[in-house]
DOKETOR-749340 format. One record per residue (C-alpha): x, y, z. Coordinates in steps of 0.05 Angstrom, whole numbers, padded with zeros to 5 digits, always signed. Layout:
<sites>
XYZ
...
</sites>
This chain:
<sites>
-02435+01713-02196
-02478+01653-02210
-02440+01586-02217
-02444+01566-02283
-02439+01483-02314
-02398+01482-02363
-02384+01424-02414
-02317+01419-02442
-02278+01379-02494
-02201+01370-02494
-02172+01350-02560
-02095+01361-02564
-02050+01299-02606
-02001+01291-02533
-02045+01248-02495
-02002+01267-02429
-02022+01342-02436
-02097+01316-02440
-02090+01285-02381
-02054+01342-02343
-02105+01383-02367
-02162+01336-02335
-02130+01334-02275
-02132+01411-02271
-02196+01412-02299
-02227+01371-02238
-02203+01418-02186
-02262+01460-02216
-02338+01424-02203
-02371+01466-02252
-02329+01438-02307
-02358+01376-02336
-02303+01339-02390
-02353+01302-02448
-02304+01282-02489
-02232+01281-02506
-02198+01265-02575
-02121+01264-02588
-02145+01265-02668
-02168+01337-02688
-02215+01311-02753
-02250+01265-02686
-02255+01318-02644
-02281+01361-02686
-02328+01305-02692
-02341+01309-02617
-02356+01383-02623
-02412+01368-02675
-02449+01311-02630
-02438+01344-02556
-02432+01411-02570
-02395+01436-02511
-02384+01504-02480
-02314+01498-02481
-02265+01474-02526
-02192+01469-02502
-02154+01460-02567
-02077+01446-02590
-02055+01488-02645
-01998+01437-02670
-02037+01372-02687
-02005+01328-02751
-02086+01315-02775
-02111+01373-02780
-02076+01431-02732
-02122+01467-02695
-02136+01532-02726
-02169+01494-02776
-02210+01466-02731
-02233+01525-02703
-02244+01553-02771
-02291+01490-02777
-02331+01512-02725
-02338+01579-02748
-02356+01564-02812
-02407+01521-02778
-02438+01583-02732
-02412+01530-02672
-02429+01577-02605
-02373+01532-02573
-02326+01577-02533
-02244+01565-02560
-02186+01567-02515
-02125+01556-02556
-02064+01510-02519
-02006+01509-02552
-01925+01505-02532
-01908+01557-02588
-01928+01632-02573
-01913+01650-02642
-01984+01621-02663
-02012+01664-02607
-02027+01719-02673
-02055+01666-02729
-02103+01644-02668
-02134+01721-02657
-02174+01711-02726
-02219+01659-02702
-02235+01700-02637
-02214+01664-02585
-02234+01657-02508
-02166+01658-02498
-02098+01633-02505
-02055+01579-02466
-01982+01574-02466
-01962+01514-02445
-01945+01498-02389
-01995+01531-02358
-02020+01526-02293
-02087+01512-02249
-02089+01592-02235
-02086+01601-02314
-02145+01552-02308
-02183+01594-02267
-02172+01657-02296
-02202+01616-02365
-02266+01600-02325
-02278+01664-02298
-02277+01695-02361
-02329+01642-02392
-02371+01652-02336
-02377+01728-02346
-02385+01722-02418
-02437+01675-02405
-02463+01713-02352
-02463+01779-02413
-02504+01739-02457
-02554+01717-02412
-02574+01784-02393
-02568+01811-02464
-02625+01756-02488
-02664+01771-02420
-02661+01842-02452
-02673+01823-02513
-02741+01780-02494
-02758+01839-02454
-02761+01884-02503
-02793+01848-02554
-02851+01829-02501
-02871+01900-02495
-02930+01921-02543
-02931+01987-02575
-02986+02029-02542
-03025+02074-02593
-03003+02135-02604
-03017+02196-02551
-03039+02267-02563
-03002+02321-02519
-03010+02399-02522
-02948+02443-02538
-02955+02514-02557
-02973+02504-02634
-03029+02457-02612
-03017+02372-02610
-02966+02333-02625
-02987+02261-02635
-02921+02214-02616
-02906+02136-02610
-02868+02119-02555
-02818+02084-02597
-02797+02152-02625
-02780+02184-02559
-02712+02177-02538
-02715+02206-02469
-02759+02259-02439
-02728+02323-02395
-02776+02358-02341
-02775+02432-02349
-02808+02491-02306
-02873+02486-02339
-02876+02424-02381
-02832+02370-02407
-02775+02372-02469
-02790+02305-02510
-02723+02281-02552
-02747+02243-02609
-02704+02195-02647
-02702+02241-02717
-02676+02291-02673
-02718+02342-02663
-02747+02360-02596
-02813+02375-02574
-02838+02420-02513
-02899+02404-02485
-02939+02437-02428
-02956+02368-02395
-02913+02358-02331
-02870+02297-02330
-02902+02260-02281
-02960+02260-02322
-02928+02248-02389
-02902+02174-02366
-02976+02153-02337
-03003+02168-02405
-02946+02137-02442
-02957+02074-02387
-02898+02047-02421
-02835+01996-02389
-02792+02013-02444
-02796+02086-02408
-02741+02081-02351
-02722+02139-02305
-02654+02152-02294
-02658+02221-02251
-02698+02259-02206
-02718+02295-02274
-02697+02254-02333
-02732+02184-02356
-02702+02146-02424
-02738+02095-02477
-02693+02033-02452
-02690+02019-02543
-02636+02062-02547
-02597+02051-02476
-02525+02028-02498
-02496+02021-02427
-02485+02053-02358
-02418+02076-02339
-02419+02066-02254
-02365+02108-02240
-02379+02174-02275
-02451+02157-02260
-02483+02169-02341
-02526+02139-02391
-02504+02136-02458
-02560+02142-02507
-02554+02131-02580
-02596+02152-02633
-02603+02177-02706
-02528+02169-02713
-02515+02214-02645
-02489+02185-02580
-02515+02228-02520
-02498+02228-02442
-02544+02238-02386
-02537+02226-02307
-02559+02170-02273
-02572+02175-02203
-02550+02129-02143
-02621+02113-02126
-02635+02102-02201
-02582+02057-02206
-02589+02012-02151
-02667+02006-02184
-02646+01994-02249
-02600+01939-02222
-02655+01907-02184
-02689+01889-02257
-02656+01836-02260
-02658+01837-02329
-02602+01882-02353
-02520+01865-02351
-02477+01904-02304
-02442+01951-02328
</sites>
């Protein structure tokens, strides 16, 4: 995984657990502290100018404790990642409303640390690719419509109504996102050079799928799952497919 920076800000009233907490913190070189407060209402002062990726925050402060704080930030749409620290489990539950990275009992240790950072960093890691998708998608430019031949005459599609495409015997099966399918007598191969489409991904020797309605890849029992017009659908993925569909570079691992 790539190393990510990561700016964090400690505010906890106990000025000795900030500073345990910094010591910690500095085993780690892609953590960079930018500010510390032993006031909640100041840090969540801190949080407004900096805006860090992490925010390691007491629950028991005297000013303001810190599940209000966090609600602050949520009010605020603050993208700020939370991980609660606290010597009192039983606030563990109150602390699950404001969704959490996750949750520190003290005293914790430099492996609890870790296991923090690690879970930042593949969140992070998640919504990198998911805006990579994202810009992906939205760069593509819907082609005009084709004409294909079934056995009633033409069918006239967008490729943002196909859903996948099967190869059959003497034609291709065309799964549109209404639900209906189409067979036409054009062979597969053929079918995605007319369509000359990126959305249009193929995922087996006979199978491609319009990446729009991809919800993930499941590695070990080697499927797609598709979902459309209020139906979630499975199709294989091969090995081969895989391994090119990771080498976009552009999609989260699944």
């Amino acid at each position: 995984m790539e190393t990510i920076d990561i700016t964090a800000i400690i505010i906890d009233d106990d000025s000795e657990a900030i500073y345990l907490l910094e010591m910690y913190l500095r085993q780690f070189p892609e953590i960079r502290i930018i500010g510390k407060s032993t006031k909640a209402i100041q840090g969540l002062s801190l949080i407004n100018k900096k805006f860090p990726d992490l925010v390691f925050l007491d629950i028991d402060m005297p000013d303001m404790t810190g599940l209000q704080v966090a609600e602050s930030m949520k009010n605020k749409n603050f993208h700020s990642e939370i991980v609660f620290t606290t010597a009192y489990q039983q606030y563990a539950y109150k602390a699950l409303s404001v969704e959490p990275l996750d949750f520190l009992t003290k005293p914790f240790c430099q492996e609890d640390l870790k296991n923090v950072i690690n879970k930042y960093q593949a969140r992070a890691e998640k919504q990198k690719h998911e805006i990579k998708l994202e810009s992906f998608i939205q760069s593509q430019s819907s082609p005009p419509p084709i004409s294909v031949p079934t056995i009633h005459g033409y069918l006239f599609i967008d490729t943002k109504d196909i859903v996948y495409l099967k190869a059959k015997i003497n034609g291709t099966e065309i799964h549109l996102q209404d639900g209906t399918v189409e067979t036409v007598s054009k062979r597969i191969n053929r079918l995605i050079t007319m369509l000359n489409s990126t959305l249009i991904f193929q995922i087996n020797r006979g199978t491609y799928v319009n990446l729009n309605y991809l919800v993930r890849i499941e590695k070990k029992k080697a499927i797609c799952i598709i979902r459309f017009n209020n139906t979630i659908h499975e199709e294989p993925i091969s090995k081969s497919n895989f391994n090119n569909f990771k080498k976009l570079n552009i999609f989260p691992a699944f």
